[in-house]
py3Dmol code that shows the C-alpha trace and the ligand (Angstrom):
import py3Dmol

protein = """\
ATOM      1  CA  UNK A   1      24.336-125.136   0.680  1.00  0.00           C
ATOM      2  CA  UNK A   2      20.552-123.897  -0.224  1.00  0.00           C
ATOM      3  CA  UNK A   3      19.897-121.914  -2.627  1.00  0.00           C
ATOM      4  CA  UNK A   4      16.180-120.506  -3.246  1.00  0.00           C
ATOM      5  CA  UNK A   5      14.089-119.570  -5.952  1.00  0.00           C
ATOM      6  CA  UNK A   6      11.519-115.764  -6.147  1.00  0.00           C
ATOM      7  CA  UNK A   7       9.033-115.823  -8.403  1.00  0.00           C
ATOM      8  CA  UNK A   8      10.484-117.097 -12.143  1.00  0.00           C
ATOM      9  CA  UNK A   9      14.027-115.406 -10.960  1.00  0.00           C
ATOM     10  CA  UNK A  10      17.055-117.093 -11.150  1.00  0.00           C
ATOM     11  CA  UNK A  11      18.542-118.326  -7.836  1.00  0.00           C
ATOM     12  CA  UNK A  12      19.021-116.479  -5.020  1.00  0.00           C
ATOM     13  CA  UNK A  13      20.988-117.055  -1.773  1.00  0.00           C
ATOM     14  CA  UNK A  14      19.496-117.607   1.494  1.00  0.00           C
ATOM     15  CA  UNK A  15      20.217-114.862   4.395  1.00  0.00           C
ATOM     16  CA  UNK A  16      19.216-114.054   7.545  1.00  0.00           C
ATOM     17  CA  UNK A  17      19.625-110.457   8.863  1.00  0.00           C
ATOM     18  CA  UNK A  18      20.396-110.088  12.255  1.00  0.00           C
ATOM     19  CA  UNK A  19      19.787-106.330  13.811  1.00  0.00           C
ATOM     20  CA  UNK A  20      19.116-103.976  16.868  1.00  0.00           C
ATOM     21  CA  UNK A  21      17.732-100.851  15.789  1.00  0.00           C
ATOM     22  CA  UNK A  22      16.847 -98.979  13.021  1.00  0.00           C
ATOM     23  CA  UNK A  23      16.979-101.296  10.104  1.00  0.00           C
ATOM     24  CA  UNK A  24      17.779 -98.684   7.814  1.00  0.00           C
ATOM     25  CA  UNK A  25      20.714-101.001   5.881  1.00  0.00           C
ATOM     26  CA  UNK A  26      18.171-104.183   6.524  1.00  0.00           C
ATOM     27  CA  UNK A  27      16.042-102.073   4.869  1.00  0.00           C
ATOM     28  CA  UNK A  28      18.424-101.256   1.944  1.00  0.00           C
ATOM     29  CA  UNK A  29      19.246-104.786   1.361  1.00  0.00           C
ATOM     30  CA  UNK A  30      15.411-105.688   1.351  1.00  0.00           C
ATOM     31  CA  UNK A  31      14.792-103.352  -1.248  1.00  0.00           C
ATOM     32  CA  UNK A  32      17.460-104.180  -3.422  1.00  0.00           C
ATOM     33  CA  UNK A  33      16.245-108.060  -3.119  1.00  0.00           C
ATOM     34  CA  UNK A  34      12.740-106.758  -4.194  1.00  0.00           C
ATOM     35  CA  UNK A  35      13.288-105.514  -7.322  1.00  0.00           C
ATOM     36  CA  UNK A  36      15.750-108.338  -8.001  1.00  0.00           C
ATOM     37  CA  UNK A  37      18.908-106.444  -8.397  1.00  0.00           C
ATOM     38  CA  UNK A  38      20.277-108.442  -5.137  1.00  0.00           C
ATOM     39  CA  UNK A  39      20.310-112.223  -5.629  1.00  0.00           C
ATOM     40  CA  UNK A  40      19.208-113.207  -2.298  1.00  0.00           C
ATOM     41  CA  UNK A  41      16.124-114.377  -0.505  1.00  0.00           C
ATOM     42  CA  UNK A  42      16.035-112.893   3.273  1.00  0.00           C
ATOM     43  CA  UNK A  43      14.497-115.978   4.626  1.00  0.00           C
ATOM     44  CA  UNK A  44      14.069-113.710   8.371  1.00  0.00           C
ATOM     45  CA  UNK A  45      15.251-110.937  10.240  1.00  0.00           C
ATOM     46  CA  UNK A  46      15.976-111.636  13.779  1.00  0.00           C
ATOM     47  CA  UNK A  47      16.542-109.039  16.666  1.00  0.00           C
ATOM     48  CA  UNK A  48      17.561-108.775  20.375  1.00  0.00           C
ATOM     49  CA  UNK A  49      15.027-106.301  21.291  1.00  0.00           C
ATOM     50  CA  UNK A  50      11.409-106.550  20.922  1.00  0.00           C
ATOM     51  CA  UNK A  51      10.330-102.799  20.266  1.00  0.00           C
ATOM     52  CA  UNK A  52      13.353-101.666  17.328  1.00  0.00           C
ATOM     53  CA  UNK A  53      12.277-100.125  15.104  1.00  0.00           C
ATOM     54  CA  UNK A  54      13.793-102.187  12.566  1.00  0.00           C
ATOM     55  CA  UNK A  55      11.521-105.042  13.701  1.00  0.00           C
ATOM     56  CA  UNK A  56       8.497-102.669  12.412  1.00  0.00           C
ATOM     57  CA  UNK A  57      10.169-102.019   9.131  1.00  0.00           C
ATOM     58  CA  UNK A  58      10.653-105.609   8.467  1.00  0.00           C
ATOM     59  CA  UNK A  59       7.007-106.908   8.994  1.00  0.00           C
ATOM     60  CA  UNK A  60       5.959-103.626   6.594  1.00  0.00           C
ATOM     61  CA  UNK A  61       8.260-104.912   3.939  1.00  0.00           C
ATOM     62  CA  UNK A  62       6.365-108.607   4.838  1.00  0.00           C
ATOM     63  CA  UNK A  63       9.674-110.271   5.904  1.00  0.00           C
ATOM     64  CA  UNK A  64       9.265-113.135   8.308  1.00  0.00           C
ATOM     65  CA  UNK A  65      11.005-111.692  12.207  1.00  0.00           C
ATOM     66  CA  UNK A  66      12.326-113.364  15.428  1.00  0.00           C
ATOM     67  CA  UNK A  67      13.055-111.481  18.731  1.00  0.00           C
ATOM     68  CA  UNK A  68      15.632-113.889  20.915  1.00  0.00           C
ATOM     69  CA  UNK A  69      16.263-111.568  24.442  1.00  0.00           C
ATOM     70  CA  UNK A  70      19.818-111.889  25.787  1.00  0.00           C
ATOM     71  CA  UNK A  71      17.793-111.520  29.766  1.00  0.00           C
ATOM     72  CA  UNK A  72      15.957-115.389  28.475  1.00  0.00           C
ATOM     73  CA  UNK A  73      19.084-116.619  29.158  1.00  0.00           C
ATOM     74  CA  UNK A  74      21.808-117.658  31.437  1.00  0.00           C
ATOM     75  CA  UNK A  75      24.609-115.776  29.587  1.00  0.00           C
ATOM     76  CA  UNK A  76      26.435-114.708  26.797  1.00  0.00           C
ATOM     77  CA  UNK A  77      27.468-118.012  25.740  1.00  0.00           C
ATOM     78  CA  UNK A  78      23.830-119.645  26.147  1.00  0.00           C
ATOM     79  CA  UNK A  79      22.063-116.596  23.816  1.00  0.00           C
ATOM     80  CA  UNK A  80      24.865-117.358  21.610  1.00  0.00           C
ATOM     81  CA  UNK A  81      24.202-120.904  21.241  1.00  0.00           C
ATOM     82  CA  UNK A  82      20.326-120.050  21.501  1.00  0.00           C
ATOM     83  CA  UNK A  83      21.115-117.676  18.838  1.00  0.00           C
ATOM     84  CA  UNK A  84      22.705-119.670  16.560  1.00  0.00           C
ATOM     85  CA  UNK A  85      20.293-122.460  16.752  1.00  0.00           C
ATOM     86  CA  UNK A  86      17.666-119.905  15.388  1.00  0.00           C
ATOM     87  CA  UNK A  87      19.912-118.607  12.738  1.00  0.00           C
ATOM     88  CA  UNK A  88      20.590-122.469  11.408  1.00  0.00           C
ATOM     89  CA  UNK A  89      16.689-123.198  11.598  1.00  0.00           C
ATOM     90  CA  UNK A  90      16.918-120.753   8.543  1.00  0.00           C
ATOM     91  CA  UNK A  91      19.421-122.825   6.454  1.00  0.00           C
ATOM     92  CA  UNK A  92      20.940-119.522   5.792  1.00  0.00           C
ATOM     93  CA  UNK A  93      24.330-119.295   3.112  1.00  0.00           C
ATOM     94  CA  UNK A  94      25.111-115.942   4.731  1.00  0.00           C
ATOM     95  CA  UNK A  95      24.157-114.207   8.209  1.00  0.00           C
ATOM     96  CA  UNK A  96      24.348-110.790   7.757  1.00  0.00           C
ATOM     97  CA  UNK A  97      24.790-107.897  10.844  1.00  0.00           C
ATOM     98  CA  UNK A  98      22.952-104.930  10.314  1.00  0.00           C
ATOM     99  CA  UNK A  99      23.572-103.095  13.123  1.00  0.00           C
ATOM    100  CA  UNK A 100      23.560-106.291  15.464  1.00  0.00           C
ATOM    101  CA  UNK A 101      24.925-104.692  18.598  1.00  0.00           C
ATOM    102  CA  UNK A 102      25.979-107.732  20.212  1.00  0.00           C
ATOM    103  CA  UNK A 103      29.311-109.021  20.711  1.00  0.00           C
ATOM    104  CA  UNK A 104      29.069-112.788  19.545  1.00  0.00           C
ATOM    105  CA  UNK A 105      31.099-115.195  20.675  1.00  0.00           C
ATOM    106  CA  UNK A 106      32.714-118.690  19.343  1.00  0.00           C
ATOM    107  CA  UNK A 107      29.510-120.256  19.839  1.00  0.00           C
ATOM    108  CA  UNK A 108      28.020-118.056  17.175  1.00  0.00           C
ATOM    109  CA  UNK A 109      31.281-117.673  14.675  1.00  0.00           C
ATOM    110  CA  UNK A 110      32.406-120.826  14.755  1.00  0.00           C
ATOM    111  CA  UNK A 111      29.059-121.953  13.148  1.00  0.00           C
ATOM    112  CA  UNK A 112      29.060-120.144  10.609  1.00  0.00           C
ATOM    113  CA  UNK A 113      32.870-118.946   9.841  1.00  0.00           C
ATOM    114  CA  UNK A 114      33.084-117.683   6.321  1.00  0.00           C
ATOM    115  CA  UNK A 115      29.356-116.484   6.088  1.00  0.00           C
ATOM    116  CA  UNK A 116      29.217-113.767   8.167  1.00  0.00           C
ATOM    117  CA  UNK A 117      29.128-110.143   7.362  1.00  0.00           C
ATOM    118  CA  UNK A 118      29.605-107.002   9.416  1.00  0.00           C
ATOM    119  CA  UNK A 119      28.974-103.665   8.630  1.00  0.00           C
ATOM    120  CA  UNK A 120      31.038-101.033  11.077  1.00  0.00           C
ATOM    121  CA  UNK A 121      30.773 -97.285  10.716  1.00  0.00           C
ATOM    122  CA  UNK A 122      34.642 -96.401  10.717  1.00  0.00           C
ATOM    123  CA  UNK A 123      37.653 -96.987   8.649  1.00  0.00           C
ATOM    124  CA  UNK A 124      38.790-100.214  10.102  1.00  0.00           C
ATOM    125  CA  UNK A 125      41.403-100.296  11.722  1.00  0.00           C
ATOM    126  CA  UNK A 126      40.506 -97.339  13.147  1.00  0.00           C
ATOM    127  CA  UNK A 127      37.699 -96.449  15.545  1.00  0.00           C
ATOM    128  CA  UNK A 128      36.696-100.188  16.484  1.00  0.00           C
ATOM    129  CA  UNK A 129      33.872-100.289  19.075  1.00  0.00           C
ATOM    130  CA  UNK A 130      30.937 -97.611  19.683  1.00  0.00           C
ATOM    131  CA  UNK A 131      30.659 -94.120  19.164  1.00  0.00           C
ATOM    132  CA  UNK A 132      32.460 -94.112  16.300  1.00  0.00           C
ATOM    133  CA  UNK A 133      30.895 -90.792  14.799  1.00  0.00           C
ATOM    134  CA  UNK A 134      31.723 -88.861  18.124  1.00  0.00           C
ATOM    135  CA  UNK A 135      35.466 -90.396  18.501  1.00  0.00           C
ATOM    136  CA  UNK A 136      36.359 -89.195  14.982  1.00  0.00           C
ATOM    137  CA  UNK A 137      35.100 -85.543  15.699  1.00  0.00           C
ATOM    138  CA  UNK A 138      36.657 -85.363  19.065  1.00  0.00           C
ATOM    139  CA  UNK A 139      40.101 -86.817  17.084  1.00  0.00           C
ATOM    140  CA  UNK A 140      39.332 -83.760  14.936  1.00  0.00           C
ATOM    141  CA  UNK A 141      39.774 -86.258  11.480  1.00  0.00           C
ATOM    142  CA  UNK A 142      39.662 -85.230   8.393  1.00  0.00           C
ATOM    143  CA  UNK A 143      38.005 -88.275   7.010  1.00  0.00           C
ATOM    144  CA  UNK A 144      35.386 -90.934   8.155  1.00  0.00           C
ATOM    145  CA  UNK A 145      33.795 -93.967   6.689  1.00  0.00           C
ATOM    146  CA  UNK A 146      32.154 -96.923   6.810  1.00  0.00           C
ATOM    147  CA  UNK A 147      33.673-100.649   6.147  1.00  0.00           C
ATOM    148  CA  UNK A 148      32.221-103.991   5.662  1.00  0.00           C
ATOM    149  CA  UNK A 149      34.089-107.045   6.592  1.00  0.00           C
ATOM    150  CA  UNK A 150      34.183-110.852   7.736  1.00  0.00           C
ATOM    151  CA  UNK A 151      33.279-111.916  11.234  1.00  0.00           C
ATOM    152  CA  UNK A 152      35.703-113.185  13.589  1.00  0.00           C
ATOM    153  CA  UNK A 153      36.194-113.544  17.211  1.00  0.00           C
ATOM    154  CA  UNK A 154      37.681-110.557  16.794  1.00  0.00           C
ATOM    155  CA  UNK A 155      35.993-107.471  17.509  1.00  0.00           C
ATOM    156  CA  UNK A 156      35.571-105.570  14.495  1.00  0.00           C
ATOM    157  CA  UNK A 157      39.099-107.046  13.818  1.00  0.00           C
ATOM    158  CA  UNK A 158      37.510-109.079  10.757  1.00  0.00           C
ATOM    159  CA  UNK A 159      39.222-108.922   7.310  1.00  0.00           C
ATOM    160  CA  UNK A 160      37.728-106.203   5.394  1.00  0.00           C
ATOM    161  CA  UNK A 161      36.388-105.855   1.935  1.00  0.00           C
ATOM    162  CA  UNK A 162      35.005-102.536   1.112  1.00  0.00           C
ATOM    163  CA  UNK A 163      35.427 -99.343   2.842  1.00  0.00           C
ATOM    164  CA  UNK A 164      33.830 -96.437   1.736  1.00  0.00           C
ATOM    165  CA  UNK A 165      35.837 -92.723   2.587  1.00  0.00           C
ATOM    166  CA  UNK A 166      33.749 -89.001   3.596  1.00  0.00           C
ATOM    167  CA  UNK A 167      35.031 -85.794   4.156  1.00  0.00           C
ATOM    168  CA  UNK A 168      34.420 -84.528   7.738  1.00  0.00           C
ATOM    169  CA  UNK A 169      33.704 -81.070   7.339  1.00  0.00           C
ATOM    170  CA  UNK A 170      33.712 -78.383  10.088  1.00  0.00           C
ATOM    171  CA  UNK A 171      30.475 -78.345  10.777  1.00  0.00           C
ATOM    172  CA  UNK A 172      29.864 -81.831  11.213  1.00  0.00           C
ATOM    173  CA  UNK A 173      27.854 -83.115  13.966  1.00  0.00           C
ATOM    174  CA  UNK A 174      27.598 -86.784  14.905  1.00  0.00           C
ATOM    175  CA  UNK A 175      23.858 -86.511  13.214  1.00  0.00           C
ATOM    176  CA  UNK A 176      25.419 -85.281  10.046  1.00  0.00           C
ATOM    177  CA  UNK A 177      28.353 -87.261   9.788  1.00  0.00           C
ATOM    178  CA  UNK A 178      26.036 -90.393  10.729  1.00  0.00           C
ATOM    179  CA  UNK A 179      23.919 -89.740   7.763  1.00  0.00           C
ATOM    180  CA  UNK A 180      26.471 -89.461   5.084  1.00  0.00           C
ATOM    181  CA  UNK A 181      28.170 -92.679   7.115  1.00  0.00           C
ATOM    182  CA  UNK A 182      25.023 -94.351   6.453  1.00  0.00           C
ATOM    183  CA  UNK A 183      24.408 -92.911   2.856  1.00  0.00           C
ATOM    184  CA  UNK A 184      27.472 -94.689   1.985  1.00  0.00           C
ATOM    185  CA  UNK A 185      26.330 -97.946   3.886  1.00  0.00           C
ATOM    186  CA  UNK A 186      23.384 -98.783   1.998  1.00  0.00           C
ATOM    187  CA  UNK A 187      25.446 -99.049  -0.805  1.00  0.00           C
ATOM    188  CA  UNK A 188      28.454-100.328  -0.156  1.00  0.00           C
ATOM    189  CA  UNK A 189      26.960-103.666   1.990  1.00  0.00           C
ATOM    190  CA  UNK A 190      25.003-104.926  -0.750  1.00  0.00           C
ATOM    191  CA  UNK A 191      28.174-104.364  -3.126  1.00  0.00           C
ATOM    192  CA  UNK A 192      29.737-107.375  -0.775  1.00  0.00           C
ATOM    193  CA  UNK A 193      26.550-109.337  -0.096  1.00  0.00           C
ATOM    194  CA  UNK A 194      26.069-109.234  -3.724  1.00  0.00           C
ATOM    195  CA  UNK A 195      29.838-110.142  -4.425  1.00  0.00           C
ATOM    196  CA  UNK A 196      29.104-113.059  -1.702  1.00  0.00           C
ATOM    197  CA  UNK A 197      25.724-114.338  -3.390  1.00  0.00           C
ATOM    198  CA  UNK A 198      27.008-114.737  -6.848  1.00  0.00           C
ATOM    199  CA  UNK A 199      30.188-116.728  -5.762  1.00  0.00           C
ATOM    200  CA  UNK A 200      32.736-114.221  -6.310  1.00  0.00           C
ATOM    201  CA  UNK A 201      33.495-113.302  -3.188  1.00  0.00           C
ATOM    202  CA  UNK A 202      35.064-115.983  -0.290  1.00  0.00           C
ATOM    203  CA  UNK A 203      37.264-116.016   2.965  1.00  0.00           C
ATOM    204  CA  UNK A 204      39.801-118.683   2.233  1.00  0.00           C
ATOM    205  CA  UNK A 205      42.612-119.203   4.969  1.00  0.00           C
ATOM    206  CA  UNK A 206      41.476-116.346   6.443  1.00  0.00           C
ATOM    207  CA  UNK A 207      41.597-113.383   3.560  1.00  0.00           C
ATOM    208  CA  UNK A 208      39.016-112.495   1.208  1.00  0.00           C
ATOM    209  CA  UNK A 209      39.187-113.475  -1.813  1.00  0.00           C
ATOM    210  CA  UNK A 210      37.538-111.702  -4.943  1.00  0.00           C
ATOM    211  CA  UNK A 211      36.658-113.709  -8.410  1.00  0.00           C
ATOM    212  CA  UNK A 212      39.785-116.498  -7.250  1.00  0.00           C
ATOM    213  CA  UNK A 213      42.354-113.874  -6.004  1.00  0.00           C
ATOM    214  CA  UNK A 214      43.118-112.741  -2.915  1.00  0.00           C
ATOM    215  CA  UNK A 215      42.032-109.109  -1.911  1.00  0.00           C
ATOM    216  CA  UNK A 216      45.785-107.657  -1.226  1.00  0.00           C
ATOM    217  CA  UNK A 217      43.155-104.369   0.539  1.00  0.00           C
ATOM    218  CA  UNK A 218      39.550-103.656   0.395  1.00  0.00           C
ATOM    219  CA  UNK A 219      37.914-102.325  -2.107  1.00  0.00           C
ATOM    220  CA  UNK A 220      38.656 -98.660  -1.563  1.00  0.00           C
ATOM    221  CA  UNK A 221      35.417 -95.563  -2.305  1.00  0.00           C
ATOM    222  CA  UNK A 222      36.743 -92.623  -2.412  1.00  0.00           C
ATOM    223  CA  UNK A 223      33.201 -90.445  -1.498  1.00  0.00           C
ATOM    224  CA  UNK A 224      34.804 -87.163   0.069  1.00  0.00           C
ATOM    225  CA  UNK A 225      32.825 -85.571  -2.298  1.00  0.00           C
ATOM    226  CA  UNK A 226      29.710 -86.726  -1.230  1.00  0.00           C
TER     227      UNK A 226
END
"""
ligand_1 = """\
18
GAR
C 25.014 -98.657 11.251
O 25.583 -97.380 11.214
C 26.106 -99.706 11.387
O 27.274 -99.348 10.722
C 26.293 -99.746 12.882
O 24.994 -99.656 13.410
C 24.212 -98.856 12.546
C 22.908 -99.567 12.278
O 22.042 -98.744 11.555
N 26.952 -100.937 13.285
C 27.857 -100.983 14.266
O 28.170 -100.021 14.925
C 28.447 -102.362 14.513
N 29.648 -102.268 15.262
P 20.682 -99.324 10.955
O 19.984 -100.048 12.110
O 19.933 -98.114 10.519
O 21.048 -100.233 9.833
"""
view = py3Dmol.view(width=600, height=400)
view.addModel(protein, "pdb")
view.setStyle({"model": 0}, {"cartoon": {"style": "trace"}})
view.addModel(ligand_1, "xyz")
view.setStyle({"model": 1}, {"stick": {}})
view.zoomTo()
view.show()
């Protein structure tokens, strides 16, 4: 696998971001490379949608972008494989989704199986799928969070490594509780990709595996009082 060198820094590991939207956690990652407290080079950012705003944010912070349009092509499993193609033209070590809203299928994971990251805004198991913030409140939960995990074929079913816990309070909205989800985001996915790009974390057989052991759970943040 590649590895890169910035600027007189040690190495660093290749990534491509993949996103939708915002790019707030691209963002956070992108930072963290900057000032060299995250060993990894983000060799491009690649969207599905011409005018996010993420796409915006990456060119400011001079990152190199890609828009690939699931309506160019014939279906799912042909922007997959279109997809992937323009991933691996990257040499990326890791791919990591940043708010990708896609669904990808086994043309995508298959490629790269043990190098791709998810971040979801629930506590996995729970709340798979969209609307997360707005299922929790309507559940009337006590607690919320964000985990980050492996990609599968598997919706959001991936083996997870870090979760990260809030306190829904009575007043929440899905505005508030989406910015203390996200608060707890930027930190907690470059605690994995960092984990990833110095070697110490792995999927082997299927479960993560931390410094040579296997996780028996994630990595557990307890930030109710956030
Ligand atoms: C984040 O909240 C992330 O957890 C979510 O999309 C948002 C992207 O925000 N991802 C998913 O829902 C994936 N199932 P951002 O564009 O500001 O990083």
């Amino acid at each position: 696998m590649m590895s890169d060198r910035v600027a007189g820094a040690s190495t660093v590991l290749p990534v491509v971001i993949l996103i939708s939207g915002r790019g707030s956690n691209m963002r956070a990652i992108a930072e963290r490379a900057a000032t060299g407290s995250l060993p990894v080079n983000i060799r491009a950012v690649i969207c599905d949608k011409a005018d996010a705003e993420g796409l915006a944010v990456a060119k400011s912070l001079g990152l190199q972008t890609r828009v690939i349009c699931a309506r160019d092509h014939a279906n799912r499993g042909a922007y997959d494989l279109a997809l992937a193609n323009l991933v691996a033209s990257f040499d990326p070590a890791l791919v990591v989704l940043a708010g990708f809203m896609r669904i990808l299928t086994a043309n995508f994971v298959d490629r790269f199986a043990g190098r791709i990251l998810n971040i979801h805004p629930s506590l996995l198991p729970k709340y798979r799928g969209l609307h997360t913030h707005r299922r929790v409140l309507e559940a009337k939960e006590c607690e919320h969070g964000v985990s980050v995990h492996f990609v599968t074929l598997e919706l959001d079913g991936g083996p997870v490594i870090i979760q990260s816990c809030i306190r829904v309070k009575p007043d929440d909205t899905e505005a508030s509780l989406s910015a203390r989800v996200q608060r707890q985001e930027h930190s907690i996915y470059s605690q994995a990709i960092d984990w990833f790009a110095r070697g110490r974390l792995t999927l082997l057989n299927g479960q993560p595996c931390l410094d040579g052991e296997p996780m028996s759970s994630p990595l557990f943040i307890d930030a109710r009082g956030d």
